[in-house]
Every structure is written in C-alpha cells, then in structure tokens.
C-alpha positions in Angstrom: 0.0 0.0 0.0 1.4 3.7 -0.9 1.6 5.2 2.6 4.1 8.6 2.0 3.7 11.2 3.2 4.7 15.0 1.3 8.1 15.6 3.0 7.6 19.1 3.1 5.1 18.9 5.1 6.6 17.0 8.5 3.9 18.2 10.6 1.3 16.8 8.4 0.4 13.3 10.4 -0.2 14.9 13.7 -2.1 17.5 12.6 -4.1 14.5 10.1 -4.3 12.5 13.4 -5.9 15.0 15.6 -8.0 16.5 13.1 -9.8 13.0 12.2 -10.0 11.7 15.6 -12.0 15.5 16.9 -14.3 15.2 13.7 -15.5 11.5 14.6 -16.5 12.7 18.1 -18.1 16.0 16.7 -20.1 13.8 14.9 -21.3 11.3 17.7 -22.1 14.4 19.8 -25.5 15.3 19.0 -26.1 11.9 20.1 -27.4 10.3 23.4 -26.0 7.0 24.9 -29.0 5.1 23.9 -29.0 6.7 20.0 -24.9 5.6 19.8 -25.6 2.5 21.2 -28.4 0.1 18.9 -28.0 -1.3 15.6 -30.6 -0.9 12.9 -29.5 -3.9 10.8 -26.6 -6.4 10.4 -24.9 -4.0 7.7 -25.1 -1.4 9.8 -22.8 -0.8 12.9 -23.9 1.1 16.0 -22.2 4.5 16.3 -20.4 3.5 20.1 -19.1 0.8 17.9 -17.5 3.3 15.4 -16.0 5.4 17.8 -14.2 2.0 19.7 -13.5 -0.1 16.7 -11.3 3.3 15.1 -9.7 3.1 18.5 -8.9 -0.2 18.3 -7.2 -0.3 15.1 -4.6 2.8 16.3 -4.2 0.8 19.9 -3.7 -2.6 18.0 -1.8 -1.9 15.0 1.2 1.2 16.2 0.5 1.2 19.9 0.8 -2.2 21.1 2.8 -4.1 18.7 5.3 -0.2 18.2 5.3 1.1 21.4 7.6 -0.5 24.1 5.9 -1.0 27.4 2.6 -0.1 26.0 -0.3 -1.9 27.9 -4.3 -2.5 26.3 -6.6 0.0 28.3 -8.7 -2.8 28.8 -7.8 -6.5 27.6 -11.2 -7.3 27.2 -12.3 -5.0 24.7 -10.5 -6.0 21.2 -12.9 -9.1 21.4 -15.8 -6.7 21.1 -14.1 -3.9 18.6 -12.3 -6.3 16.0 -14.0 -6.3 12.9 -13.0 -9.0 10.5 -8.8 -9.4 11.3 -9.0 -13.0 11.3 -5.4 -12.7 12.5 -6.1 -11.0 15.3 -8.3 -13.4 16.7 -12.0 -14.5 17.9 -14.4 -11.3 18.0 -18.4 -10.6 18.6 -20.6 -10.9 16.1 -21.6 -8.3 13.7 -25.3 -8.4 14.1 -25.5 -8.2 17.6 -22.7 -5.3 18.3 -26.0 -3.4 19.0 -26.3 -5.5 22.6 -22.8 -4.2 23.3 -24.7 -1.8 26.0 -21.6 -1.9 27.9 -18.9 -0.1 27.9 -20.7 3.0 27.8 -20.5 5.6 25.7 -18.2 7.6 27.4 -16.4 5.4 28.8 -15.7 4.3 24.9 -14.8 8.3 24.9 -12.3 7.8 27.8 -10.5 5.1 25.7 -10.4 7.0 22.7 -9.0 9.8 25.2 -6.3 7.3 26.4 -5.4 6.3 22.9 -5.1 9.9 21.6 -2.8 11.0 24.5 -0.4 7.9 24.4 0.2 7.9 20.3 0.5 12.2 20.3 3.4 11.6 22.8 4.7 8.3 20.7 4.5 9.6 17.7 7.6 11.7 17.6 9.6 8.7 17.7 7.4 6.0 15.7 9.4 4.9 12.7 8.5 4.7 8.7 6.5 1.4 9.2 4.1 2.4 12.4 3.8 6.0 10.8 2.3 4.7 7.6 0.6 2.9 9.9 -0.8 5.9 11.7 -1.5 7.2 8.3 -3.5 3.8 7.5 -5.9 4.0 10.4 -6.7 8.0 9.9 -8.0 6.9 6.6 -9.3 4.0 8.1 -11.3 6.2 10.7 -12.2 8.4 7.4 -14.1 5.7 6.1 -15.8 5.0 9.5 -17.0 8.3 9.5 -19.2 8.2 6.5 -20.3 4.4 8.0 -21.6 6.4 11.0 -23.3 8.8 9.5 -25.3 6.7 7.4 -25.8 3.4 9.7 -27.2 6.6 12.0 -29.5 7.3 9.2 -30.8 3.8 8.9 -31.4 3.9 12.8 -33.5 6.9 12.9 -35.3 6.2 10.0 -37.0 3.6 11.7 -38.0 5.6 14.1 -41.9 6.3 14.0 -41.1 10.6 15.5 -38.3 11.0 12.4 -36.3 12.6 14.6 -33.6 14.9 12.8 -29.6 14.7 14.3 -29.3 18.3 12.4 -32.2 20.4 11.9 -32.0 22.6 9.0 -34.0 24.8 7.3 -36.7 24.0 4.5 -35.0 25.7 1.7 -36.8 25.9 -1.3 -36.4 22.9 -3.9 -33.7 24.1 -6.4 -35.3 24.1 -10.2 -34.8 21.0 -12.3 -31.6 20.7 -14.2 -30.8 21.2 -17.4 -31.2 17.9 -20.2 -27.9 15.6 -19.5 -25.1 16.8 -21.6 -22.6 14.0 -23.0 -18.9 14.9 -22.4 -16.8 12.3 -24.6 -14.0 10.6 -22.7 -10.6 9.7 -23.5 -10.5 6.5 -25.9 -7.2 4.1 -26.6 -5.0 3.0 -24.1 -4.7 4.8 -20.6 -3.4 4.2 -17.8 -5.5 4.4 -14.1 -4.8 3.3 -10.3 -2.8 4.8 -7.7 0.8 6.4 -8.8 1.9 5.6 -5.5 3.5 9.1 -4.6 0.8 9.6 -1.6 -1.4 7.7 0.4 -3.6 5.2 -1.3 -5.3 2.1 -0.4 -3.6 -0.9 -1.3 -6.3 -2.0 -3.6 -5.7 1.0 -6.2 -2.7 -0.1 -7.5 -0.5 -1.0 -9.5 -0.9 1.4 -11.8 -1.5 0.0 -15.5 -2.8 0.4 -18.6 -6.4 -0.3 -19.8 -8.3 0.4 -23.5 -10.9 2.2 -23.7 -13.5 2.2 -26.2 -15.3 5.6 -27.5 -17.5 6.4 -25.0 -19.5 9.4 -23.2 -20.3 10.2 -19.7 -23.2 12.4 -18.4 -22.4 15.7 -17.1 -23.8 15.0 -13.9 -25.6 12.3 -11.4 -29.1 11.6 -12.4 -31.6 13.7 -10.1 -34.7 12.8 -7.9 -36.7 14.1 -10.7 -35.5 11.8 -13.5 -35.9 8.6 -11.2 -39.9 9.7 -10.4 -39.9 9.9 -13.9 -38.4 6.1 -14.3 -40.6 5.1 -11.1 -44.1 6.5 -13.1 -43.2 4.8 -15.9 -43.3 1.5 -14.0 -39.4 1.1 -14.0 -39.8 -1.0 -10.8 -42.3 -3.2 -12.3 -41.0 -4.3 -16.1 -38.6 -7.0 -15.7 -37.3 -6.4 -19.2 -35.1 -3.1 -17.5 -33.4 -5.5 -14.5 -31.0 -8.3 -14.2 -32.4 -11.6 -13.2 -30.5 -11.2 -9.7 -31.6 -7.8 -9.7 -35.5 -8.8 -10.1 -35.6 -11.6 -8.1 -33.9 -8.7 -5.3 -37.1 -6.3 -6.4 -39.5 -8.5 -6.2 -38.5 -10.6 -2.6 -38.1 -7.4 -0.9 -41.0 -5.2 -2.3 -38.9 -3.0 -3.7 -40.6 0.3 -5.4 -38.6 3.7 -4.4 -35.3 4.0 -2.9 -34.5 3.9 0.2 -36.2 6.3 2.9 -38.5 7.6 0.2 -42.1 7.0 1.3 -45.2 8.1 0.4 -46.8 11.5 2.2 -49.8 13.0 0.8 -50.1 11.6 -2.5 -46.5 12.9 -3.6 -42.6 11.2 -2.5 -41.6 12.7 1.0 -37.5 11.6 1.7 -35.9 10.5 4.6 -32.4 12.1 5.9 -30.4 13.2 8.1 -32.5 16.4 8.9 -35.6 14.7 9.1 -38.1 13.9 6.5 -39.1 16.3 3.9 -40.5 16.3 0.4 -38.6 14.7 -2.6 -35.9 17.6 -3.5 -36.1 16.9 -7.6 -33.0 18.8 -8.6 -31.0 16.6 -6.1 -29.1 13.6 -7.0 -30.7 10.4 -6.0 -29.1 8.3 -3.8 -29.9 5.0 -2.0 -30.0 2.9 -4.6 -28.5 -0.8 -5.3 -26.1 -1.4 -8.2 -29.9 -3.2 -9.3 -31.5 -0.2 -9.6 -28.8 2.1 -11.4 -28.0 -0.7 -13.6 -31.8 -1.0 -14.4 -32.5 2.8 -15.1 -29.4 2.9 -17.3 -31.3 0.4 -19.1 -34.5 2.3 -19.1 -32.7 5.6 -20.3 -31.2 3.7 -22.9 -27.9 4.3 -21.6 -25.9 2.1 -19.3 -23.3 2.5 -16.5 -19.5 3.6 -17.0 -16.7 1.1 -16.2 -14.6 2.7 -13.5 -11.7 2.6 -15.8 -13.6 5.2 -18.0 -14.8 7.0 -14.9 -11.4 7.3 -13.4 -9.9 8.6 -16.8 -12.5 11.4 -17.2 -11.9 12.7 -13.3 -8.2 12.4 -13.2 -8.2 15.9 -14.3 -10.5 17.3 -11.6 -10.3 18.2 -8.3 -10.8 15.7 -5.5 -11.3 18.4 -2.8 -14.2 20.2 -4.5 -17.9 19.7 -4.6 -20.2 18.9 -1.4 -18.1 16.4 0.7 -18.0 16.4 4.6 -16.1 18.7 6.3 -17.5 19.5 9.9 -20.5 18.3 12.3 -23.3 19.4 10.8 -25.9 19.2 7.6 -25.2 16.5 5.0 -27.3 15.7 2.1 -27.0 15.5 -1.4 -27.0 18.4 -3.1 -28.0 20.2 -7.0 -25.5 20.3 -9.6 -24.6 24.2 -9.9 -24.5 25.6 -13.3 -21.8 24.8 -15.2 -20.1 22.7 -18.2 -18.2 20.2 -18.6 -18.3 17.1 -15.5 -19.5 18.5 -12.5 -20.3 16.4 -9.1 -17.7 14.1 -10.0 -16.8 14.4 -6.1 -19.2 14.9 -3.6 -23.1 14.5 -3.1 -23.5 10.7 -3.8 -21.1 7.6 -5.1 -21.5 6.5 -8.2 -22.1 3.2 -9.1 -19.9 1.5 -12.3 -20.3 -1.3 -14.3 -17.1 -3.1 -12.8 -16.8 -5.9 -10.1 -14.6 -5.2 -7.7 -11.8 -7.5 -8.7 -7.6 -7.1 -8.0 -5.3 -4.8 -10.8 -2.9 -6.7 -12.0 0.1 -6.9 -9.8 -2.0 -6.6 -7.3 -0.6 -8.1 -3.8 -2.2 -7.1 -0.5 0.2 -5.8 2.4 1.8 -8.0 4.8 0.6 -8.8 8.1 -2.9 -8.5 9.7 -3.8 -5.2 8.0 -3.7 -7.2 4.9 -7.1 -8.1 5.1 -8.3 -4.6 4.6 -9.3 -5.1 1.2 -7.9 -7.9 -0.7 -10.4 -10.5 1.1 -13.5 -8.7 0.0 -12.5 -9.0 -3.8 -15.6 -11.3 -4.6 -19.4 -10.6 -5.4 -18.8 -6.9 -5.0 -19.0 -3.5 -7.5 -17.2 -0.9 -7.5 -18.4 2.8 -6.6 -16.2 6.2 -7.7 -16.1 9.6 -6.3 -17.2 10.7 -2.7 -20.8 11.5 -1.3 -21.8 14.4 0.8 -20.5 12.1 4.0 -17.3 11.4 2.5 -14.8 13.8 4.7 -13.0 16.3 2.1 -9.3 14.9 1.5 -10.0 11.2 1.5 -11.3 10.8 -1.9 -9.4 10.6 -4.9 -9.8 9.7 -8.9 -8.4 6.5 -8.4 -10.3 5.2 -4.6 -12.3 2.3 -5.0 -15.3 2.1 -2.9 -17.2 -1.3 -3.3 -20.7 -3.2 -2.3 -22.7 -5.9 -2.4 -25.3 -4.9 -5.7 -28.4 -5.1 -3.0 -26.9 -2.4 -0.6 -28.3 0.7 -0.9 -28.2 2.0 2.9 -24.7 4.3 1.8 -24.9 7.7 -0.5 -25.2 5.9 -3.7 -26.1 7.2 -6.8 -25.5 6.7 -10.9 -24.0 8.4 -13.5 -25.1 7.3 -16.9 -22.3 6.4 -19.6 -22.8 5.5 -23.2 -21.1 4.4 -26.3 -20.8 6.7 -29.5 
C-alpha cells in the first residue's frame, strides 16, 4: 500500500491525526447513549461501535505491537471492537454489536481519550513502518465516519417521530436541471490506479494500462426528478429493464422507491439526516442498489460507466471540491450548480460503475494482519467512484475504489449514466 507522506510537510500526520479523531467525536455528539448505542441492521454498525472499533485499530496496530511498554486499556475490549482481522483473533458478532450496552459511551470516549494521549506523545519517535501505519488507520477512521453517519440514518429512519440529528432549514427545492449533456472521454490506451506518490489504499494499485472504447459520460448524477420519472413509468415493475439477480432482489423485498422515500400525501416525502421532507427533484438520487442504477441505465437507454472510464475522465479534476464532509453538521445531497463540462464528479452521492470489484494486476495485498483490509473482499462486490456528501473532504481521490454488495443501498449511492458513440 502507498503510505508517503509530502516531505515538506513534517507536521502533516499529527495535525491529520488529531483532526480526524476530533471530527468523529463531533459527529457522535448530537447523540445520546441510547441513540450511539443500537443497531438498525446487520450491515449497519452502531455509532459507540464506530468510535471504539477506530480506537482499536490505532491501539492494535502502532500502539501495542510499536510502542515499548505499552499496555491495552482494557484486555477485554479488542474481542468486542475487531472487525473482521482473522489474525487478530476471535471477535463478537456483527449483528448483535447493538447489545454491546456496555462499555458505555463515554467510557468508549475515555479510551479514545487514552489512545489519543499515548500515540500524540509516541509519535515523535514511531518509525516509517508504524507512521504509515498511523496514516493507514486516519483513513481508516475516514471511512468509518461516512459508516456512522449513514448506519445513524438507517437507525433513525425507523424511528416512527423521524427525529432529525441536524435540523436545517426547509430551503426551497432548487429548479430542475438542465437535459444531461454527454462529455466524450478519453478512448485508446490509458493508464488508471494509484501512482503511489501519496497515500492510497492498497487496492488502487498498481498502476496499468487499460483500453478504452469511445465512449460518453453524463455531465452530472441523475436527479430525484428523473428517477420519479423512471418510477411513473413503471421502471420497478417491467422485468425487461433488470437483471435476473436484480428482479428476483425487487420482487423478494417489495422494492418500489429507494430507500427512505415514502409516500406522504399523495406525492414522495424523503428521509435524511435532517428529518423527512419532500422529494428535493434537482438533487441527486441516492440509495440505490447497483440493481437499480443498472436497471435505469437500461431504461434511459444508456448504461453504467466502467470505473476505468470514470477514473480517466476525473483524473483531471479536483478531489477536494464539490459537497463532501467537512464539519458536524448538515449532510445531504446536493443540486448540480451551473456549469459545463463534469460536474459532481466528487461529492453529493457515489457512483455506481459497471465493474466488479476485482484485484489490478500486480496486485498483492500488504503483509501482516492489515492485509485483510481489502484484498479478502475482492468477490461478489462492485465498485463505486467519487465521494458523497459524508465522504470527509481529503479522502477521496480519482483512483479510490469504494465497493458493495449490488443489494446495498443504505450508503450515498447514486449513478451516473455512460454511453457508447
């Protein structure tokens, strides 16, 4: 895995470290015990979990096994707050972390206290190999903190008062969008995946070359308003628009709207993160399964881009812009400003592509127990690009692979149509 960091910069990791680890508790702070504490389904993880499990992995990976005389707050808890490291031994099953009830939540807080305090005064001395370690488990708690956010949403949703964790004003809907415009991409032989001159996960490289057939991408996601259009044209029930997998999928689980939508006085009301409110139609949609893109690709007589095309049209553009996370606070998917050219290729929703999640070639996971981050999950998955409005700004990049099961839906997920020409 590409763990440098910019040698100019040799205050960077701290100031990384403590930033990330003050934005996950910001986030869990609106928050009672109770709220941080149940799960809503066995995807989802409860937020207390979050908050220890991130803990874990710095006290595991550069505190105990790269500090000398380091000793585990609490010897009990990596059996509760181990996630899948095989190597690391026996742990509590994911569907019942919600009837973890103890510790509590702060006393989860006081750990993640303890942990901060003893690798801030370690880290002076830690060498390359626990640094890019340290490194590792910021973007590791990165990706935790757009988990939290939406396993929160899938808690709350079920709640019968739709109770809001921000309350935000009821600004009113943006217009629709302009007609999709079709930017051509680059055709031939590229090359995508990680360069390896920053940090990158281990599963974005090595580096190679791909063809690419002509090919067009829309100028931006596809909105709220063009999937009612899809929905009252009886998208969800002609099986002729969906993969066999993907109808048996609609069919066994009643499936009609994405998630959270539901119906409120005649019309689609949404639910989010500040409560539930009518369908915004300028919006991207979002909450929907690799099915459903795949299946209104189909119905717009389009279909989805392979993430080797989608990564060669965004390596130009900025991964810091567009609607991404960057404090507590209001998150939700966002209109596409005026403009030309791509636009929301970072930010507001992940985009789902036409490609499984499957290893480059070259690819070789890293050593040790960390080298189950990403290499194991390399079956039955496909891969997302881009960053949603929970991703936290910096961690996204044109070459990150995000990847899910095609039935999961409970994340920022959205499409972006693609087309041959």
């Amino acid at each position: 895995m590409a763990t440098r960091l910019n040698p100019t910069a040799p205050d960077a990791l701290p100031k990384l470290f403590r930033d990330v680890r003050a934005l996950s508790e910001a986030l869990v702070a609106p928050l009672s015990d109770a709220d941080a504490t149940v799960q809503a389904m066995d995807d989802a993880s409860p937020a207390k979990w979050h908050l220890a499990h991130t803990t874990w992995f710095f006290e595991t990976f550069v505190l105990r096994d790269h500090v000398a005389g380091y000793r585990l707050y609490d010897d009990r808890w990596p059996f509760l707050f181990n996630s899948y490291y095989e190597a690391e031994g026996p742990r509590y099953a994911r569907p019942r972390r919600g009837m973890i009830t103890r510790p509590s939540l702060d006393e989860v807080r006081g750990w993640r206290a303890h942990v901060n305090s003893a690798l801030a005064d370690a880290l002076p001395a830690l060498g390359p190999e626990a640094r890019a370690l340290v490194e590792l488990g910021c973007h590791h708690e990165q990706q935790h903190q757009e988990l939290l956010l939406t396993d929160i949403l899938s808690l709350f949703a079920l709640n019968p008062l739709a109770p809001a964790i921000w309350d935000t004003p009821r600004d009113a809907p943006a217009p629709a969008p302009e007609p999709i415009q079709w930017i051509e991409g680059a055709h031939g032989i590229v090359e995508i995946g990680h360069d390896g001159a920053s940090f990158g996960f281990d599963c974005e490289g090595p580096r190679h070359p791909v063809l690419l057939a002509r090919h067009a991408l829309a100028d931006r996601p596809v909105t709220n308003a063009e999937w009612q259009d899809f929905i009252h044209d009886g998208g969800y029930q002609r099986p002729d628009f969906w993969l066999s997998d993907g109808w048996t999928w609609v069919q066994h689980e009643g499936v009609e709207a994405p998630l959270y939508w539901q119906r409120q006085d005649g019309d689609w009301a949404q639910f989010a993160l500040d409560g539930l409110h009518p369908v915004r139609p300028a919006a991207p949609v979002t909450h929907i399964s690799y099915y459903e893109a795949d299946a209104f690709a189909r119905w717009a007589g389009a279909r989805l881009p392979t993430e080797a095309e989608w990564e060669s049209a965004a390596a130009a553009l900025d991964p810091l812009g567009g609607n991404q996370l960057d404090a507590a606070g209001p998150v939700r998917p966002r209109a596409a400003r005026d403009g030309s050219g791509l636009r929301q290729m970072f930010g507001d929703v992940w985009e789902w592509t036409a490609s499984a999640y499957l290893a480059y070639p070259g690819f070789r996971p890293a050593t040790g127990a960390v080298g189950e981050y990403n290499g194991k999950f390399m079956s039955g998955q496909f891969v997302l690009r881009g960053a949603s409005c929970a991703t936290p700004r910096g961690h996204a990049r044109a070459s990150y692979r995000n990847f899910f099961y095609p039935h999961q839906r409970w994340q920022f997920t959205g499409l972006r149509l693609a087309k041959d020409i």
